[in-house]
N, C-alpha and C positions, 0 to 999 in steps of 0.2 A: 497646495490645494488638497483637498481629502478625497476620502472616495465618495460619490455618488449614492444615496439612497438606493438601497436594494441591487447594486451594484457590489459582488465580493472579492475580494481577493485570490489570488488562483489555490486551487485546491490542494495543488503536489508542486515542492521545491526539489530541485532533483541538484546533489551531487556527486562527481563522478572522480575517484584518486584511483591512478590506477588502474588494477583491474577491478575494484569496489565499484560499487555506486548503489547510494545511497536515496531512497526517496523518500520524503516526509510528505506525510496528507493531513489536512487540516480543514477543519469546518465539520461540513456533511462528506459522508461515500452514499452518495445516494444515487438515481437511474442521470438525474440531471449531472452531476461532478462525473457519472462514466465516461461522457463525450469527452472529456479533458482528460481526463484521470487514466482511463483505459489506453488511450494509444500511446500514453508516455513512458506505460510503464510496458507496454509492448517492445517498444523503441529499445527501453533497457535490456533486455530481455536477449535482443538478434542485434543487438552493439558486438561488435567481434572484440575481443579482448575483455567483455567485462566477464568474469568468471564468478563473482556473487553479487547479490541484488537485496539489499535491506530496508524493506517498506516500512519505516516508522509508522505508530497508529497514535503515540504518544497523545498528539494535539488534534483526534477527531473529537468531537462533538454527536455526533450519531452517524451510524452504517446500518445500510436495509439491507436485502437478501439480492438486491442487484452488485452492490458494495464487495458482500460477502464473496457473490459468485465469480466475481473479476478476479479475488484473490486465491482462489481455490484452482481457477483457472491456470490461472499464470504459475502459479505452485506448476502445475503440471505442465504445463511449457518449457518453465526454467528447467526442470527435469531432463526433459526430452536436448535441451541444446544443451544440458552440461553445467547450467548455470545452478549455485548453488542458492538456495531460497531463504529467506530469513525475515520475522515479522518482529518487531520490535511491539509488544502489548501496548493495549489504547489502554483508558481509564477505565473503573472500575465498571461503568454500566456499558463501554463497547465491550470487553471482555464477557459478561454477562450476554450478551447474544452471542457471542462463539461457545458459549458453554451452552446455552439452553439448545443451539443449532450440535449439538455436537462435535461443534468442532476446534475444541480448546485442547485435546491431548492429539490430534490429530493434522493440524498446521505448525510449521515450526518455530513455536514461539522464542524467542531470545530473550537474554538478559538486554538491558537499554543501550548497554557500552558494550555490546559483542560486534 
């Protein structure tokens, strides 16, 4: 059976090797994927043992300024417990709002395979 009209798929696949873990988000980062998106990546974040956190953007589709501001956030959480932060770039036009937001040299972007 498939999915449902207007019914999506979950927003963030989360895995965890180790002290890594890994999350990928797909679709929208938008106010609506925060209610899902936001406490999962909280979760990763006060996981005891994990020591870095790699949010892929690879396979979003569009991120608002609600999106943005989860990621900015948790930047500075991960911070504060010691967890090391890491953005894996979305495609060319989510890139394009961290750059016109200023904040393309200022988040830790990575290469794909770091």
């Amino acid at each position: 059976m498939g999915r449902l009209p207007g019914v999506s798929a979950s927003p963030i696949e989360i895995q965890q090797t180790g002290t890594n873990a890994r999350a990928a988000l797909a679709g929208d980062f938008d106010m609506h994927a925060t209610f899902t998106v936001e406490p999962a990546l909280e979760r990763l974040v006060d996981e005891p043992g994990v020591a870095r956190l790699t949010v892929d953007l690879s396979r979003l589709a569009f991120i608002d300024s609600t999106g943005i501001g989860v990621l900015v956030r948790l930047q500075s959480e991960a911070a504060d417990r010691g967890v090391e932060f890491a953005l894996v770039p979305g495609p060319p036009e989510i890139q394009r709002v961290f750059a016109t937001a200023g904040l393309q040299d200022t988040l830790p972007f990575v290469a794909p395979g770091d």
